[in-house]
MARTORTOR-939849 format. One record per residue (C-alpha): residue in three letters; z, x, y. Coordinates in nm, 2 decimals. Example, Ala and Ser with C-alpha at 12.3 -4.5 7.8 and 13.67 -1.06 7.14 Angstrom:
2
<site residuo="ALA" up="0.78" east="1.23" north="-0.45"/>
<site residuo="SER" up="0.71" east="1.37" north="-0.11"/>
This chain:
159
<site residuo="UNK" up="-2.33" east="-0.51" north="-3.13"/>
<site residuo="UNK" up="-2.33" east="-0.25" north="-2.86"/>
<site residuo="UNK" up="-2.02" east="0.00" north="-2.85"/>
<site residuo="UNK" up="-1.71" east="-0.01" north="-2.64"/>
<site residuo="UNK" up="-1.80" east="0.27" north="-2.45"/>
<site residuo="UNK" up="-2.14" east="0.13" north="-2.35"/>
<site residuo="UNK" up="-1.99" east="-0.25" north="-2.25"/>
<site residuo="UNK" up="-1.77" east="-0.04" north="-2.05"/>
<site residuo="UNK" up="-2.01" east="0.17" north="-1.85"/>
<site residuo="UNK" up="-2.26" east="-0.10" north="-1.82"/>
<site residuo="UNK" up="-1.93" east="-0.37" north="-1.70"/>
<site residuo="UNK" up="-1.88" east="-0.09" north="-1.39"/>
<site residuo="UNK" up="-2.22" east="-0.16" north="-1.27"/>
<site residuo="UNK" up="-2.08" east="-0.53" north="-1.19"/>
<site residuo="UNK" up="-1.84" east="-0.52" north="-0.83"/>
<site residuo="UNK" up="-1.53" east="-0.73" north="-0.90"/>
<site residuo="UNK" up="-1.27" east="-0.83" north="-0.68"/>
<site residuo="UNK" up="-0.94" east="-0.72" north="-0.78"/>
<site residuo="UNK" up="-0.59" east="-0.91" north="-0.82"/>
<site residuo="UNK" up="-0.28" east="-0.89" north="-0.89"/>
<site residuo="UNK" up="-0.10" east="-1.16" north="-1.13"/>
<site residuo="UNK" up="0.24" east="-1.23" north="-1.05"/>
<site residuo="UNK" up="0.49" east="-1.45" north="-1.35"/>
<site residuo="UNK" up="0.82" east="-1.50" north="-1.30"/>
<site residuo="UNK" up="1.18" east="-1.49" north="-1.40"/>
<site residuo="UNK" up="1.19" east="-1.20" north="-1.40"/>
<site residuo="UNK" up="0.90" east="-1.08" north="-1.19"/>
<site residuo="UNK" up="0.62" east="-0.90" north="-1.35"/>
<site residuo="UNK" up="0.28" east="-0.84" north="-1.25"/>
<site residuo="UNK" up="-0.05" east="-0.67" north="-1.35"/>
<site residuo="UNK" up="-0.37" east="-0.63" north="-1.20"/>
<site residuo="UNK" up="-0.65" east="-0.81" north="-1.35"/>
<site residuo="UNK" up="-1.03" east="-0.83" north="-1.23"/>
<site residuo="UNK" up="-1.14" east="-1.08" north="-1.49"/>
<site residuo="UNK" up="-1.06" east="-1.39" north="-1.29"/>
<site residuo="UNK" up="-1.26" east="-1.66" north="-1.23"/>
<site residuo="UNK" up="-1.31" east="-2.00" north="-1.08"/>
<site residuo="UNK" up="-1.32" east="-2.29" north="-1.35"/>
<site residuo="UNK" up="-1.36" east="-2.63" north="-1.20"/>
<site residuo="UNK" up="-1.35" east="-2.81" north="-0.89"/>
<site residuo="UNK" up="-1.20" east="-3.16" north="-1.07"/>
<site residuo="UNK" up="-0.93" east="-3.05" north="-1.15"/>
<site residuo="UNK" up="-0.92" east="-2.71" north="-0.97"/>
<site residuo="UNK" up="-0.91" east="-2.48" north="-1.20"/>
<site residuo="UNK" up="-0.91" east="-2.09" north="-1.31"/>
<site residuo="UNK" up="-0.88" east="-1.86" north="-1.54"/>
<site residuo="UNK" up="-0.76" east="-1.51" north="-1.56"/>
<site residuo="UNK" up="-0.78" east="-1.27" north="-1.91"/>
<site residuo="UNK" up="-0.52" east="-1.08" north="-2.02"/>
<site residuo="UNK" up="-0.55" east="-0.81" north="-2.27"/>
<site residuo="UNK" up="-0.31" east="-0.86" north="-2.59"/>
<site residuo="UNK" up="-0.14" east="-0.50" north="-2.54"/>
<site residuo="UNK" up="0.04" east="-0.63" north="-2.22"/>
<site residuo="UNK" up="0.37" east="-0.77" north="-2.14"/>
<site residuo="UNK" up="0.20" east="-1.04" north="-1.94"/>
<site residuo="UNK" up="0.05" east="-1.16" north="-2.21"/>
<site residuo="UNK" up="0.36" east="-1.13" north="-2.43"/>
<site residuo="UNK" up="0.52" east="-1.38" north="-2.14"/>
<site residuo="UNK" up="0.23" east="-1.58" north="-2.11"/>
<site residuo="UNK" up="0.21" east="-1.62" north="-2.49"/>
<site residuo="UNK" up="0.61" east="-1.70" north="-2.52"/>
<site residuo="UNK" up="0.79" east="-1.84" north="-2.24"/>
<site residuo="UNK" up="0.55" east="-1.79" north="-1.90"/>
<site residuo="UNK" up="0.45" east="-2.17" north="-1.74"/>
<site residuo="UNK" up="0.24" east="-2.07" north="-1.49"/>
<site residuo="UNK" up="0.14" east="-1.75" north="-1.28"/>
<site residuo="UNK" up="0.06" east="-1.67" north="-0.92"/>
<site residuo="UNK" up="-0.33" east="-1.48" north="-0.86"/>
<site residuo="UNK" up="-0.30" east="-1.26" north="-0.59"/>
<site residuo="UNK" up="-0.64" east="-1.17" north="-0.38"/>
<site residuo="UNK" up="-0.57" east="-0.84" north="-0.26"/>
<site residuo="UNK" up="-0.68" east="-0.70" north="0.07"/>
<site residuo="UNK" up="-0.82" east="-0.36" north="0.12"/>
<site residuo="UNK" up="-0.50" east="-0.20" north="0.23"/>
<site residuo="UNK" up="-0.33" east="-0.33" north="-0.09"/>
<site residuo="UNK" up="-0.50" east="-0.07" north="-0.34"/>
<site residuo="UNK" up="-0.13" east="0.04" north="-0.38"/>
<site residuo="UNK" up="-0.02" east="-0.29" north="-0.55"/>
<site residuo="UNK" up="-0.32" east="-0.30" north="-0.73"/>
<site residuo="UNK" up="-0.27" east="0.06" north="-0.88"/>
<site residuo="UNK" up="0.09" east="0.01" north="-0.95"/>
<site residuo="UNK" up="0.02" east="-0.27" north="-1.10"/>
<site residuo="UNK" up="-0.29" east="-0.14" north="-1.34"/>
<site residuo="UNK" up="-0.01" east="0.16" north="-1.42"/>
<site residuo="UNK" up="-0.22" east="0.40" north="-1.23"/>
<site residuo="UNK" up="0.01" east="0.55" north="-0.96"/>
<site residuo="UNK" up="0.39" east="0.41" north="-1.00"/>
<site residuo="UNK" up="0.53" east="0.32" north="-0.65"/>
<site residuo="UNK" up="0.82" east="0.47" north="-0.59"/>
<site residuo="UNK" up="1.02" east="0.13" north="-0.52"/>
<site residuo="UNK" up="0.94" east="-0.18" north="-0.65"/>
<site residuo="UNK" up="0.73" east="-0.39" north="-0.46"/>
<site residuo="UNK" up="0.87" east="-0.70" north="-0.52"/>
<site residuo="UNK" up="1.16" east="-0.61" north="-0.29"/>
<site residuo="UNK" up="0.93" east="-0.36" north="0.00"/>
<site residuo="UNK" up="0.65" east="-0.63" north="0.01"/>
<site residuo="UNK" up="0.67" east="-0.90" north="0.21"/>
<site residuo="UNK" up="0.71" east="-1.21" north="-0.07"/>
<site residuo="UNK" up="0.73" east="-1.58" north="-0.12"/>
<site residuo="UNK" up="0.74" east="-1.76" north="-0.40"/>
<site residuo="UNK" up="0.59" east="-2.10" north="-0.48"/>
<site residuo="UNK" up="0.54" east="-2.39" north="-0.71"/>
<site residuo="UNK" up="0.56" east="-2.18" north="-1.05"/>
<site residuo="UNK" up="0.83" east="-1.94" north="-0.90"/>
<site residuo="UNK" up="0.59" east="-1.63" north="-0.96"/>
<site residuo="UNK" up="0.53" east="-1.36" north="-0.65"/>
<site residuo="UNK" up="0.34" east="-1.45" north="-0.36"/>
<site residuo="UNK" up="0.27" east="-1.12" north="-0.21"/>
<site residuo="UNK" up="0.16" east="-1.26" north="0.15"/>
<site residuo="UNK" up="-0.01" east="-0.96" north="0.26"/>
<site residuo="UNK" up="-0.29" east="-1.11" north="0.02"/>
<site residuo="UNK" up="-0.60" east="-1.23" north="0.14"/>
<site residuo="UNK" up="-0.51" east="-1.53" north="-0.04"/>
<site residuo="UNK" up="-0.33" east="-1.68" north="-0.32"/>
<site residuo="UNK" up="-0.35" east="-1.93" north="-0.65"/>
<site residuo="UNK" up="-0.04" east="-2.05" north="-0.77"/>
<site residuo="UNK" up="-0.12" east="-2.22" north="-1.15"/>
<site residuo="UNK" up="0.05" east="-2.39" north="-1.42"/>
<site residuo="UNK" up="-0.05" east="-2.27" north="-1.74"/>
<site residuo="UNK" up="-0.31" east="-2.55" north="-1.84"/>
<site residuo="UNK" up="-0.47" east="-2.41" north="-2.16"/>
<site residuo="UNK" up="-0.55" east="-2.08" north="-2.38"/>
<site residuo="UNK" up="-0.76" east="-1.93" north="-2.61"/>
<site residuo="UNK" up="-0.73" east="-1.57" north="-2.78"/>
<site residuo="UNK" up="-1.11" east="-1.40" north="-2.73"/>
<site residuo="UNK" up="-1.14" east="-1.05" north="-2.86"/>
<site residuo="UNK" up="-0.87" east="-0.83" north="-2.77"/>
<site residuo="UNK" up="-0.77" east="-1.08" north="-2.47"/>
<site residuo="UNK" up="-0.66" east="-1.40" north="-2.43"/>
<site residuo="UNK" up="-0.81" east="-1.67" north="-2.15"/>
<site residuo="UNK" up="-0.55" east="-1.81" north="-1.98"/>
<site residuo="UNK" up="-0.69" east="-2.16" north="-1.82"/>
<site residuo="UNK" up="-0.42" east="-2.26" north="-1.46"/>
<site residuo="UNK" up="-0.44" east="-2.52" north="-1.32"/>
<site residuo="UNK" up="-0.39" east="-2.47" north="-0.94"/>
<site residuo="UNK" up="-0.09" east="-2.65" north="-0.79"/>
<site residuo="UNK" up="-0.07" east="-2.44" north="-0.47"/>
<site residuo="UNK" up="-0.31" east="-2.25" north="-0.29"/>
<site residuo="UNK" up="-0.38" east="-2.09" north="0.06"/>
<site residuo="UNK" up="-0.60" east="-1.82" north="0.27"/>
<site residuo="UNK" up="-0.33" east="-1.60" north="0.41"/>
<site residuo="UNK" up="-0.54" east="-1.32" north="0.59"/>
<site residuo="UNK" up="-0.94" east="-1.43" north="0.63"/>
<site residuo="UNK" up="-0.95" east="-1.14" north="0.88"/>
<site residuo="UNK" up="-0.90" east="-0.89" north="0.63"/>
<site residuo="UNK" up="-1.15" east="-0.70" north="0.39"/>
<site residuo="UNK" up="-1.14" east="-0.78" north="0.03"/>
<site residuo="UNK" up="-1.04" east="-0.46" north="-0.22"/>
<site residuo="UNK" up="-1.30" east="-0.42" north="-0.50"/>
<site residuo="UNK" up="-1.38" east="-0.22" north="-0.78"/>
<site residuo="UNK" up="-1.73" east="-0.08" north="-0.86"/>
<site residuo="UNK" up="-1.84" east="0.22" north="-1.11"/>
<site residuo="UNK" up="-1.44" east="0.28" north="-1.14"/>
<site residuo="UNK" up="-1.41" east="0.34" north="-0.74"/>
<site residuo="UNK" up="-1.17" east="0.12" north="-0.55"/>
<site residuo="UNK" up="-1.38" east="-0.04" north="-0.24"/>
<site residuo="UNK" up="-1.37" east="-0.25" north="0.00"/>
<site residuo="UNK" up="-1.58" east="-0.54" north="0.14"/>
<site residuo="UNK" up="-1.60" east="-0.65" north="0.50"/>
């Protein structure tokens, strides 16, 4: 099998959106780029969270659902906060604009758009586990705005 450190390097070479995923009560969030669409019939997605987190503690324990956030260009604040790179000073649950919506997790409605799931299935993988929602709520908030990336550990942007 190839090494970390090469899966790594070579993994940068492929440009992923980034999001934020929101649980709730109480809030939490992290960023995740492994996030996919599942199925049409029933809609469905899937997000990976590595084992070391707290979402995954919540997700694992007592979490029904979560909220994925599509961030917008201009959000590469939330998404650093929320990958522990730079700590906002406040909490951005109460400076963003928020809404909440079937599974009670963060809407952040500065996002390009938003998934709002029940947890439908999971399965540990490696050193993450796939976490399978099943979208109850979903909307386009801003289709205006430029979608934040990251590519070869730069943050980006696409028009």
């Amino acid at each position: 099998m190839v090494d970390s450190d090469t899966f790594r390097t070579v993994m940068g070479e492929f440009a992923a959106g980034v999001t934020v995923v929101t649980l709730p009560d109480p809030n939490h969030g992290i960023t995740v780029n492994a996030f996919a669409s599942l199925s049409l019939d029933p809609p469905l997605v899937l997000v990976c969270i590595d084992h070391d987190t707290e979402a995954h503690e919540r997700l694992s324990t007592d979490a029904d659902g979560y909220c994925v956030n599509v961030l917008a260009g201009d959000q590469q604040h939330l998404g650093e906060h929320f990958a522990d790179i730079d700590v906002l000073p406040d909490n951005p649950f109460e400076t963003e604009p928020t809404r909440t919506d079937e599974s009670g997790a963060t809407v952040f409605r500065d996002s390009i758009a938003y998934l709002d799931c029940s947890l439908w299935d999971a399965f540990a993988a490696g050193d993450h586990t796939v976490y399978v929602g099943a979208v109850e709520a979903a909307e386009v908030l801003r289709p205006e705005a430029p979608a934040l990336t990251f590519f070869r550990g730069e943050w980006g942007t696409i028009e």
